[in-house]
N, C-alpha and C positions, 0 to 999 in steps of 0.2 A: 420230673427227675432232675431235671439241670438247677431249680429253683431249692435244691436241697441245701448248698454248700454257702451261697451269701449269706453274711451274718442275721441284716434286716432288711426287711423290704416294708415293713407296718409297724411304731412302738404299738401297737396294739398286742403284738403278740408277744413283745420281751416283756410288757404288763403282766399278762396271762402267764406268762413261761414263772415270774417274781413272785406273783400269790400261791399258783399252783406248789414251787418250791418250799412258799410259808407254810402251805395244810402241814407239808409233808413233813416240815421242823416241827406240826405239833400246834400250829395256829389256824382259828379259823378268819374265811374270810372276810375284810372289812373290821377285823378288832387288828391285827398288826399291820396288814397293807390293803390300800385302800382302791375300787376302782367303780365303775360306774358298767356294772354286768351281775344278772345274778348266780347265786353261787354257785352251779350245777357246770357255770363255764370255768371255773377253778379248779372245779374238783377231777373235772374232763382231762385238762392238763395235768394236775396231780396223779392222774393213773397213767397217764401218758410219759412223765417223767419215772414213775416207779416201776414201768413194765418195759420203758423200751429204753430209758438212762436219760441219762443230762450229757445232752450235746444236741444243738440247732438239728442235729441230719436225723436223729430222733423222732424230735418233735416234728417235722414233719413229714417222716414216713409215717406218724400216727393221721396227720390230717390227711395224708393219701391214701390212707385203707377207710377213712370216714369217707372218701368223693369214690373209691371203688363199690364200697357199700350202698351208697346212694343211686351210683350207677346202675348196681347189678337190681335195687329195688324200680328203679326209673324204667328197668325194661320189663320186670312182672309186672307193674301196673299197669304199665301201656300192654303188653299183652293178653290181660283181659280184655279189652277195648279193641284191639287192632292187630296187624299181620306181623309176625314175627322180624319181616324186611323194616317196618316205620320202628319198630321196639328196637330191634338192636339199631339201625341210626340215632334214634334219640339216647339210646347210653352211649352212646360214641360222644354224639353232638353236647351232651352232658358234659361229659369228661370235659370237652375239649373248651366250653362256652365260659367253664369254670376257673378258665385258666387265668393271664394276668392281665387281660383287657376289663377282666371284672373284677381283678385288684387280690386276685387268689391266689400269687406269689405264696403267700405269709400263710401258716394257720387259722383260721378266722372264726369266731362264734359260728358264722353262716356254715362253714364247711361241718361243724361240728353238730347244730341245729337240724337239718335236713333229713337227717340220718330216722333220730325217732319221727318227723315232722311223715316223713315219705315213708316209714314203717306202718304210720298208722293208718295211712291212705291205702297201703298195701291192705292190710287187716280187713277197711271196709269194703274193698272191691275184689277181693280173691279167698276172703279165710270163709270154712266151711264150718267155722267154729259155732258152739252153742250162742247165742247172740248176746244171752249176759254174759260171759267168759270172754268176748268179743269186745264188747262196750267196753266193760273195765281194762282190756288191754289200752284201748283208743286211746281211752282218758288217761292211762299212765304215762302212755308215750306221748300225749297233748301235751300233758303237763311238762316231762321231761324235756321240749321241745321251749315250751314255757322257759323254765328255769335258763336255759341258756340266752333262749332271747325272745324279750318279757315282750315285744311288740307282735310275737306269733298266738298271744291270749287277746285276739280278736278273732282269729282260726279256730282256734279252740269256743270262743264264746258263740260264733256262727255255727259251727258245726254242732254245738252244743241246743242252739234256737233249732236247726232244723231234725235233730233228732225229737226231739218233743212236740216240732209241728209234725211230723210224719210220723207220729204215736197217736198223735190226733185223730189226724185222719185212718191211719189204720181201724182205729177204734178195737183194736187189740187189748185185753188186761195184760196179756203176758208184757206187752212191751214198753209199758212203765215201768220195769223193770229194768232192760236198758239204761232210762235215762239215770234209774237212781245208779246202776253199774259203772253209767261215763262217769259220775257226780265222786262216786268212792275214787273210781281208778283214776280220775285227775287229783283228788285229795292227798293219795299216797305218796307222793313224792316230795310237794309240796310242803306235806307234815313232817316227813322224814327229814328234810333238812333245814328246816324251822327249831326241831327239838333240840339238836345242838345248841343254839340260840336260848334258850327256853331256860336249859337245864346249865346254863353258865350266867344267867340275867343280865346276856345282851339282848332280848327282845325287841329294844327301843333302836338298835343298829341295825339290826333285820328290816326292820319296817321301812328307816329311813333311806338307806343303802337299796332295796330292793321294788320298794313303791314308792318315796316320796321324791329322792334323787330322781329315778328312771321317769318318772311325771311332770317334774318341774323341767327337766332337759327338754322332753318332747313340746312341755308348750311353750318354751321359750326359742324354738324353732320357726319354720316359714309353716303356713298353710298348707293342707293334703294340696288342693288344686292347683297352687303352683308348683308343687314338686311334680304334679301328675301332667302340667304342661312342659315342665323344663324337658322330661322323659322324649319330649318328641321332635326336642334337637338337639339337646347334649348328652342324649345315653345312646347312641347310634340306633336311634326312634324304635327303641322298646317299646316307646308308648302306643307306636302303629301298632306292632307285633300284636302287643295285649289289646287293642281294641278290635286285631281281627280275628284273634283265636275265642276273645268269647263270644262274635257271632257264630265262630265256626261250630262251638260248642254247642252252643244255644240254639241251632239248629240240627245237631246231630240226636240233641234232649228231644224236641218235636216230632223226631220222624220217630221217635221208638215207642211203641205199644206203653197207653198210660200204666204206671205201677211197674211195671214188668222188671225184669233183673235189671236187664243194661241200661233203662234209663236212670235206677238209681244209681248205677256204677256211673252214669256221668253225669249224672246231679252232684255228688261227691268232688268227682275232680272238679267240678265248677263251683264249688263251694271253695274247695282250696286254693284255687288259681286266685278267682275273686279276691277271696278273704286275706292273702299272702299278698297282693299288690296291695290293699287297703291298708295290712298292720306296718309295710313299708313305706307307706307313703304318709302315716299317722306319727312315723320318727320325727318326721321334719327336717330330716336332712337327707344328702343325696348322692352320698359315695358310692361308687360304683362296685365295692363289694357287697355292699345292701342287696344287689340283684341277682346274687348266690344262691337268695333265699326261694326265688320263682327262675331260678335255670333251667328245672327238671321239666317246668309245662314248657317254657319255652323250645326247650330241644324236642317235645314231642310234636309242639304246634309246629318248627323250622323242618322235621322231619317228614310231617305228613306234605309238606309241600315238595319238598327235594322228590321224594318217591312219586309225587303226584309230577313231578318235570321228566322223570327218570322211566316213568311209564307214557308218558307221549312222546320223547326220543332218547332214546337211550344214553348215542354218544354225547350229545347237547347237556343230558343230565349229570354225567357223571363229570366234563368238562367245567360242569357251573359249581358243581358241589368240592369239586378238587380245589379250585380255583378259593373259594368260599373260605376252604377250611387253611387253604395255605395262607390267605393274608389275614385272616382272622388268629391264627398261630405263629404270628411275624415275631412278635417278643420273645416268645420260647426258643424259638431258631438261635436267636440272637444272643439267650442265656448260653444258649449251647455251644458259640464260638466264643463265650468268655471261658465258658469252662474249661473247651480243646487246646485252646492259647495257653491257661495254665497248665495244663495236661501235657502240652509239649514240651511248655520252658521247666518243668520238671519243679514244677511250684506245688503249695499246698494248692487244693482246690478250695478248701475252709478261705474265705476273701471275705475284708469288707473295714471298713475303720478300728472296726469293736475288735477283729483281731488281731489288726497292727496295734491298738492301744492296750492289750493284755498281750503281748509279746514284748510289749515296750514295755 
């Protein structure tokens, strides 16, 4: 809330805010303004300015109903898995993780990405659905996940390997099926905003803007392995977190009956956790809103532990988790006495240069 009213916290987002704007005059993206994302994050914006207006406090009420959305899916998924006490902690722990220590000030691809990213995880681990009807959603929402940010089509391509090996082995007909289901429903989105391109003969803008830009940035970056050591001193050692959450994982897969439901329901999330630090670490670069993208495991893997302190002594627990969440929420406090200062001197709350220089 307090992060509504400054003008910029990221040009990443007055980017997005400038193209989404062009759709809306009537351009697509990458023929009149240009940027390095593919087009599904423009268009994100574009309905975001046409549904909720042009003005910054807009734009990010739209990216706060994407992290409530995220939230309210982070607590179904962990629900199949877990006690309704470790699920609603990790949407809390969600919410909260996402805030400006991970650079979520601003609108962000990540806040916007998550959304179908954590729908689809929802789909494999709770939908009762017919299982082609099922796949093809997965793959819509992979894709859509895709389009916003092209480093989560390593998620999509794992998840994609381990449904065909678990078709394998099933030794099912029906469930080749499936795979051709995922193969359509990631196709559809991808086609859908391809034809735009197609049918105006910028094809050769498509391509370059959405795969050759986004490939030559990545390798013109550092190595997965150094970004995946730096993790374990300058991201406040994310990189312990994830190396203990996939033991945790990876032993909670062993205790459960082979085949059985819940080991696939956490075969799944360890594909995604996996797979989501991997397409992170494959950018080559190591801004700290990149880890937007894997908050939702880390608030359930930070949860299972708080509850695991909070049930060997109670007071001791909630003492470490109060404590936890207050300095971990130190920036936001801190938006909130810029805010009250303007709030009292009877000032606009809207602050930031870009407004003093369009009043001038």
């Amino acid at each position: 809330m307090p992060f509504f009213f400054r003008a910029t916290f990221d040009w990443d987002e007055s980017t997005f805010i400038l193209v989404g704007q062009s759709i809306l005059d009537g351009n697509l993206p990458y023929v009149e303004l240009w940027d390095l994302k593919p087009p599904l994050t423009f268009f994100s914006f574009a309905f975001a300015i046409l549904a909720f207006g042009k003005s910054i406090i807009s734009i990010r009420l739209f990216g706060t109903l994407c992290v409530i959305v995220a939230a309210t899916l982070t607590y179904y998924i962990c629900r199949a898995l877990w006690s309704s006490k470790v699920s609603l902690l990790a949407a809390i722990l969600f919410i909260v993780l996402t805030g400006p220590r991970m650079g979520g000030e601003s609108v962000m691809t990540e806040h916007l990405a998550i959304v179908p990213l954590l729908g689809a995880l929802a789909l494999l681990v709770r939908s009762n659905q017919a299982a082609n009807i099922k796949f093809f959603l997965v793959g819509c929402l992979m894709s859509s996940a895709c389009m916003i940010r092209l480093n989560l089509a390593y998620v999509a391509l794992i998840l994609g390997i381990y449904i065909v090996v678990d078709s394998i082995i099933c030794s099912d007909q029906n469930k080749y099926w499936s795979i051709i289901a995922y193969i359509i429903g990631f196709s559809v989105p991808v086609i859908s905003l391809y034809l735009p391109y197609l049918i105006t003969n910028n094809s050769e803008i498509f391509k370059l803007s959405v795969l050759d830009a986004s490939l030559s940035y990545s390798h013109s970056q550092q190595p997965a392995w150094k970004l995946f050591l730096r993790q374990f001193r300058n991201s406040n050692l994310w990189g312990m977190i994830f190396v203990i959450g996939c033991l945790q994982i990876s032993r909670l897969i062993k205790q459960e009956k082979l085949f059985s439901l819940k080991q696939k329901q956490l075969i799944y999330c360890f594909i995604f956790f996996i797979s989501t630090e991997l397409s992170i670490l494959k950018i080559g670069a190591d801004y700290d809103h990149y880890l937007i993208q894997i908050a939702p495991f880390f608030a359930v893997i930070l949860s299972s532990w708080f509850i695991g302190i909070l049930n060997l002594n109670l007071k001791a627990g909630y003492f470490i988790l109060i404590l936890c969440l207050t300095l971990w929420s130190t920036p936001t406090f801190n938006e909130y006495i810029v805010i009250g200062n303007l709030w009292v001197s009877q000032k606009s709350l809207s602050y930031g240069k870009e407004f003093e220089l369009a009043q001038y």
